[in-house]
C-alpha atoms as one frame of an Amber mdcrd trajectory, in Angstrom:
protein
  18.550 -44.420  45.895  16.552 -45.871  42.953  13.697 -43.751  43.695  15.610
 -40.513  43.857  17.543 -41.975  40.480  14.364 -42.105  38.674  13.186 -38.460
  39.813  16.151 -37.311  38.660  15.865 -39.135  35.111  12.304 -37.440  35.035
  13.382 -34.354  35.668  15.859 -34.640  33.274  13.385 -35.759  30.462  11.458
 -32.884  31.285  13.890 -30.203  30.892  15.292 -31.889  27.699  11.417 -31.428
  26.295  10.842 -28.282  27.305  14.493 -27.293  26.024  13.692 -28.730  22.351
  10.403 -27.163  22.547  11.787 -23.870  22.902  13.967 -24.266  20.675  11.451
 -25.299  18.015   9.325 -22.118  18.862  12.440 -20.277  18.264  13.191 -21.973
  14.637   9.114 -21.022  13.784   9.627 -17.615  14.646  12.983 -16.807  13.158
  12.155 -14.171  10.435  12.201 -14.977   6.819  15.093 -14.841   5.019  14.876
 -11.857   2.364  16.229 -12.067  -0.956  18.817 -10.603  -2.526  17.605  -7.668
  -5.252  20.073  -6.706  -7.887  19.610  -3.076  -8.496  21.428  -2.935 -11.707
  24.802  -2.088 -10.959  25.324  -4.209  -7.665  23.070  -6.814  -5.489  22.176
  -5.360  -1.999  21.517  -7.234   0.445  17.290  -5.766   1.326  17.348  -2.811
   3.832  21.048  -2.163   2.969  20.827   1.550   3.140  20.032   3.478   6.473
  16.446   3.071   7.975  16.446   5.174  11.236  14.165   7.754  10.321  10.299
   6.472  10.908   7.671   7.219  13.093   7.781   5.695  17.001   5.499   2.472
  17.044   4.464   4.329  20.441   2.506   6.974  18.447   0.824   4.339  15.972
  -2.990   3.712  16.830  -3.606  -0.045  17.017  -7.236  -1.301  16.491  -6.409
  -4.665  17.585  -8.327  -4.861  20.739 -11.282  -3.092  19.248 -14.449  -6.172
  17.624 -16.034  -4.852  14.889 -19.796  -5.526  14.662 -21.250  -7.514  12.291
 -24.391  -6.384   9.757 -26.725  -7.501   7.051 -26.304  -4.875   4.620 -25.209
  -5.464   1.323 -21.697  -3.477   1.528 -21.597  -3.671   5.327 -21.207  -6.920
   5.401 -18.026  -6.859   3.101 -16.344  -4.254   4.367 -16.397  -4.808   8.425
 -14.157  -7.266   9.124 -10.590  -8.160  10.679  -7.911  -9.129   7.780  -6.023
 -12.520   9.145  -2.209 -12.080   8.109  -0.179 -15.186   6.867   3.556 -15.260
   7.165   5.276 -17.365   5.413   9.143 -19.021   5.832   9.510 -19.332   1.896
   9.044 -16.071  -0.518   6.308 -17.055  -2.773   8.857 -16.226  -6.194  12.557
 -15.374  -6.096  14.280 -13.017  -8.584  15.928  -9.584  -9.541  13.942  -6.806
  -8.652  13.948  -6.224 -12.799  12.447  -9.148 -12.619   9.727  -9.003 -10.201
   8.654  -5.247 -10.295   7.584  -2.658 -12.928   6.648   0.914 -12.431   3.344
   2.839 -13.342   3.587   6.378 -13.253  -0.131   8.395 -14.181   0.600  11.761
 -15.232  -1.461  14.451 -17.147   0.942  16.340 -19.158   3.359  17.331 -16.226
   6.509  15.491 -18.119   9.091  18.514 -15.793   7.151  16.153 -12.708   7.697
  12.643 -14.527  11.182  13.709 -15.016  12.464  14.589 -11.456  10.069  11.435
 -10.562  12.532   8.897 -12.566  16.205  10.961 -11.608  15.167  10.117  -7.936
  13.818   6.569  -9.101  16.901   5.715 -11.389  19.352   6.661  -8.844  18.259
   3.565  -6.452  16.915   1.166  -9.314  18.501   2.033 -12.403  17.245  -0.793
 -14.670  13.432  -1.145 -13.560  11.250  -0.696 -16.555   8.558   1.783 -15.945
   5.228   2.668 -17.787   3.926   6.600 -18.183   0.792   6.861 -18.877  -0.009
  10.105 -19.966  -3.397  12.033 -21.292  -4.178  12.552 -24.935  -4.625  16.117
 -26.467  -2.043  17.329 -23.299   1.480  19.625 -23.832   3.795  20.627 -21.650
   5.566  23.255 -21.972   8.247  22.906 -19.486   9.373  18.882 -19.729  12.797
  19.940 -17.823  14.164  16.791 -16.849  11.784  14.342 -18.706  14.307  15.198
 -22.151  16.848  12.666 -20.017  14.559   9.589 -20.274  12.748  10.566 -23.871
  14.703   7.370 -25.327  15.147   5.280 -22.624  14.680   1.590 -23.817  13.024
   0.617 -20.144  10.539   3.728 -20.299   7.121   3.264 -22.438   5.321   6.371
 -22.495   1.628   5.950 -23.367  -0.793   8.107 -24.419  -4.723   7.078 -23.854
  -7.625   9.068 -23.360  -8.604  11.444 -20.378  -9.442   9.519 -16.787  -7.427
   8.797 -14.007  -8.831   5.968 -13.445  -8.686   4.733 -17.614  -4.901   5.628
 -17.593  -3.862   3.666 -14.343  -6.031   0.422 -15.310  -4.484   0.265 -18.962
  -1.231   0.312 -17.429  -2.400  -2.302 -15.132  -2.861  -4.138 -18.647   0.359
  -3.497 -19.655   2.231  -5.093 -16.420   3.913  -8.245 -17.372   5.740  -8.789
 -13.850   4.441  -9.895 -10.285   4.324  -7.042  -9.053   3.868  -3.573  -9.575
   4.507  -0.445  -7.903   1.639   2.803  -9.023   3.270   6.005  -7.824   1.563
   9.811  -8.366   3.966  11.912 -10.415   4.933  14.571  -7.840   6.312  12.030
  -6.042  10.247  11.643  -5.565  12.467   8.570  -3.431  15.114   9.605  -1.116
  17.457   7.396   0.632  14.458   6.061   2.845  12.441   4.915  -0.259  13.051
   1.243   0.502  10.895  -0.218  -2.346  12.694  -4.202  -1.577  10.874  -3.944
   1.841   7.104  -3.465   0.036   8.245  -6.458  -1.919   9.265  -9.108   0.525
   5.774  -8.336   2.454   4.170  -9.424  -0.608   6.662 -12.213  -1.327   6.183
 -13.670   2.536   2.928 -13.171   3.330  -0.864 -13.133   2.010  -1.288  -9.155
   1.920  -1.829  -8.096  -1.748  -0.798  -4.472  -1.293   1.942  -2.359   0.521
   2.221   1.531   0.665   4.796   3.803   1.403   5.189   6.756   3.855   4.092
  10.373   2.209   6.384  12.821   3.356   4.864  15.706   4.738   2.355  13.350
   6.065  -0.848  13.165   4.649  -3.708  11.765   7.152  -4.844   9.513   3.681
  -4.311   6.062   5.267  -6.577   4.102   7.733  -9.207   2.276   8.124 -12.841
   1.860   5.881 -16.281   0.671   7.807 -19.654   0.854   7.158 -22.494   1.499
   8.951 -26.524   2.645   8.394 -25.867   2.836   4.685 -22.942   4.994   4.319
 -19.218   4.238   4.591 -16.685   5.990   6.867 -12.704   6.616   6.560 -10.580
   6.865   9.890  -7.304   8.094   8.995  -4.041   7.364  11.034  -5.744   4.057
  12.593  -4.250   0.721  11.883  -5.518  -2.662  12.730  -2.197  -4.782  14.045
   1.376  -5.063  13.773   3.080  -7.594  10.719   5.535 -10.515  12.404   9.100
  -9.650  11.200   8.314  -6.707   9.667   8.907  -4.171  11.810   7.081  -0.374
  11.192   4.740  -2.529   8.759   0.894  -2.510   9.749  -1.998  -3.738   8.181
  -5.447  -1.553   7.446  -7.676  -0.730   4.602  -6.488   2.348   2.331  -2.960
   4.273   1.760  -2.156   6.919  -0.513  -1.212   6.017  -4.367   2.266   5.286
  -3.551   2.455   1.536  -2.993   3.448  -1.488  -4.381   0.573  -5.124  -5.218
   0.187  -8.427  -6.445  -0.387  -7.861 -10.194  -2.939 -10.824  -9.953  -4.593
  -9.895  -6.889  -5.513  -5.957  -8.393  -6.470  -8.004 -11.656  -8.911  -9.910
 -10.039  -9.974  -7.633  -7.539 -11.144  -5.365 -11.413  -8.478  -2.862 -10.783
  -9.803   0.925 -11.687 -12.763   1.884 -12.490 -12.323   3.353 -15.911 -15.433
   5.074 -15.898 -14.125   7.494 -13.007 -12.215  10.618 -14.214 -11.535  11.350
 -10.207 -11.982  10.372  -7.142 -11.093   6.616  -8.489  -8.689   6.344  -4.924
 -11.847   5.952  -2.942 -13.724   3.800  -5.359 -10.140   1.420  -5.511  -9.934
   0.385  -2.174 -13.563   0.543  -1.106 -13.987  -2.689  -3.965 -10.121  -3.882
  -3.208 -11.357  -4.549   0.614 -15.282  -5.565  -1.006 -13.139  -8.065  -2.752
 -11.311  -9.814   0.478  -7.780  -7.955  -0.047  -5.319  -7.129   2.635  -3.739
  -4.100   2.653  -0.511  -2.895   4.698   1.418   0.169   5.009   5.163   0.423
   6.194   6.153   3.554   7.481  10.177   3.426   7.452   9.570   3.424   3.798
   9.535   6.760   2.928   9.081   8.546  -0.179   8.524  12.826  -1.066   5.728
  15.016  -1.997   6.170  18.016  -4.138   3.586  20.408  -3.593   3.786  22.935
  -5.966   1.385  22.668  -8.803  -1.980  22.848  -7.143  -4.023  23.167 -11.092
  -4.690  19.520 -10.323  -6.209  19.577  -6.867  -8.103  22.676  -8.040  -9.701
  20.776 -10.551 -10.721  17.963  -8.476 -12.460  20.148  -6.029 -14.545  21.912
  -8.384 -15.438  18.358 -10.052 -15.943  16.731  -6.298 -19.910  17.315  -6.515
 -20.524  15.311  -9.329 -17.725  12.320  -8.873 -18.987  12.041  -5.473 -23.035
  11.661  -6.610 -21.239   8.987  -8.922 -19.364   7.209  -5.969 -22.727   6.962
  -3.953 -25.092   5.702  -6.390 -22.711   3.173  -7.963 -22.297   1.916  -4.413
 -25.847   2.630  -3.504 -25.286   4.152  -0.064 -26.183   7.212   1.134 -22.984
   9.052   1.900 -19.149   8.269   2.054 -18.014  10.496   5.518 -13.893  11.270
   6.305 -13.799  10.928  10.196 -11.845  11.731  13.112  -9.554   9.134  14.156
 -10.710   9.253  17.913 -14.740   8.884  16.488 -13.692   5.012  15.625 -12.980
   5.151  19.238 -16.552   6.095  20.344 -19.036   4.563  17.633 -18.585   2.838
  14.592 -19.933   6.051  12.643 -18.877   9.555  13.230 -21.209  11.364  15.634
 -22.645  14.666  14.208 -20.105  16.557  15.744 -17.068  14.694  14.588 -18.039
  14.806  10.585 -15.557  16.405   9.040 -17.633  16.113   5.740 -18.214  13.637
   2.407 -15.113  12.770   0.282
């Protein structure tokens, strides 16, 4: 009877163990708590408004299984590797979104663009301040809505010299919160522009930038290696999954709609203020050069509108001589957009799966 007393007791200890030890996984892995973001006129409560509409994790291309090889070059060497995500229990600062975020809008004269821009912006976040920085020597002619926000105490319109790249890193300057959030004018936010989620990946974990989903989808957004002297984008590829933030991935490059660590872009040099164009490439080629981790949630969705095309006209014709810039101030010998399913086969696209330089 003693014996079978004492097997019991073991027993017992054992499943009391194993039930606190569970228990304590459990308490690890319970998601963060998010913060509370007043939005002006009321405090929501982060994800508040709907959040069905996003792309099936089934269709998202994982890297995760995939090593990347190792190399000697100079830029190789700094771009292929595998970012190691942090999450934290704590947000690293609380506050009002006010508080935390401000806006930075780059525009070139298209004030009818800035205009519908902040009406679709306001509507969700009507007290975030926001920065315009706009081109000297430009008019427009048609401002439509921008004649709303011409006095609005929270707006500072700026004027500075021509250069993409000039106008978004002197509003970079001019950020005085932890974070920021750079958006292309011909962007608007519907009801699916969740900008609180971008946040609280930056609050809870060690990622320094988070992009939104472009609506229509634009295959900008992957992953950057390089390989023989040249660097290679594969678009639509992502490396893993983010713990408790579901539809949230990490990889290398999004589109200019995101939201980052003020200090991080600072000390990763921002823009290059040299570059007129093609600055997007230069960006997150030195943001990954620089050990940043990048992440992209696709439930956060924001609008494209396509109608103006003078812009994109301009930067093809100019695409020649920013891209001879891009190459010798990186010293490699070409920058190639690839296939998604080439990453798949080789770590550079084979001859037949170039789909030509940026």
């Amino acid at each position: 009877m003693k014996k079978i007393r004492g097997v019991k007791c073991w027993a017992t200890s054992i499943l009391s163990i194993a039930a606190f030890l569970l228990l304590f996984k459990i308490f690890l892995e319970k998601p963060p708590i998010k913060i509370i973001i007043n939005t002006g006129s009321s405090a929501e409560t982060v994800f508040k408004r709907n959040t069905t509409l996003f792309p099936k994790e089934s269709i998202v291309n994982l890297t995760k299984s995939k090593m990347i090889p190792k190399c000697d070059e100079n830029l190789c060497k700094f771009l292929n590797y595998y970012p190691s995500i942090t999450v934290n229990r704590k947000p690293a600062c609380n506050g009002t979104l006010e508080d935390l975020l401000t806006v930075i809008v780059k525009t070139k004269g298209r004030l009818s663009y800035v205009g519908k821009l902040l009406s679709s912006l306001f509507l969700y976040y009507p007290n975030v301040k926001v920065i315009v920085m706009d081109e000297e020597n430009t008019k427009s002619s048609n401002i439509g809505e921008w004649r709303r926000f011409e006095n609005f105490e929270n707006i500072l319109h700026v004027k500075i010299g021509s250069g993409v790249g000039r106008g978004r890193q002197h509003g970079l300057k001019l950020v005085k919160t932890p974070f920021f959030f750079t958006i292309d004018d011909d962007i608007t936010l519907i009801k699916f522009s969740h900008i609180e989620k971008l946040i609280n990946v930056l609050l809870y974990t060690n990622i320094s930038l988070c992009g939104a989903y472009i609506e229509p989808k634009y295959n900008y957004d992957g992953l950057i290696r390089s390989w023989n002297n040249s660097v290679y984008i594969y678009p639509n590829l992502y490396y893993d999954s983010i713990r408790n933030f579901k539809n949230c991935y990490t990889l290398d490059f999004v589109k200019n709609v995101f939201v980052a660590k003020t200090k991080d872009v600072i000390e990763a040099g921002g823009w290059d203020t040299e570059r007129d164009l093609y600055e997007h490439e230069d960006f997150f080629i030195n943001f990954k050069k620089s050990g940043k981790i990048v992440a992209q949630c696709l439930d956060v969705i924001v609008k494209h509108q396509d109608v103006d095309r003078t812009l994109a006209v301009d930067r093809q014709r100019k695409f020649k001589y920013w891209n001879e810039k891009l190459k010798t101030k990186w010293k490699i010998n070409g920058i190639y957009f690839c296939r998604p399913e080439a990453y798949w086969l080789s770590y550079f696209c084979p001859e037949d799966m170039k789909k030509g330089l940026l």
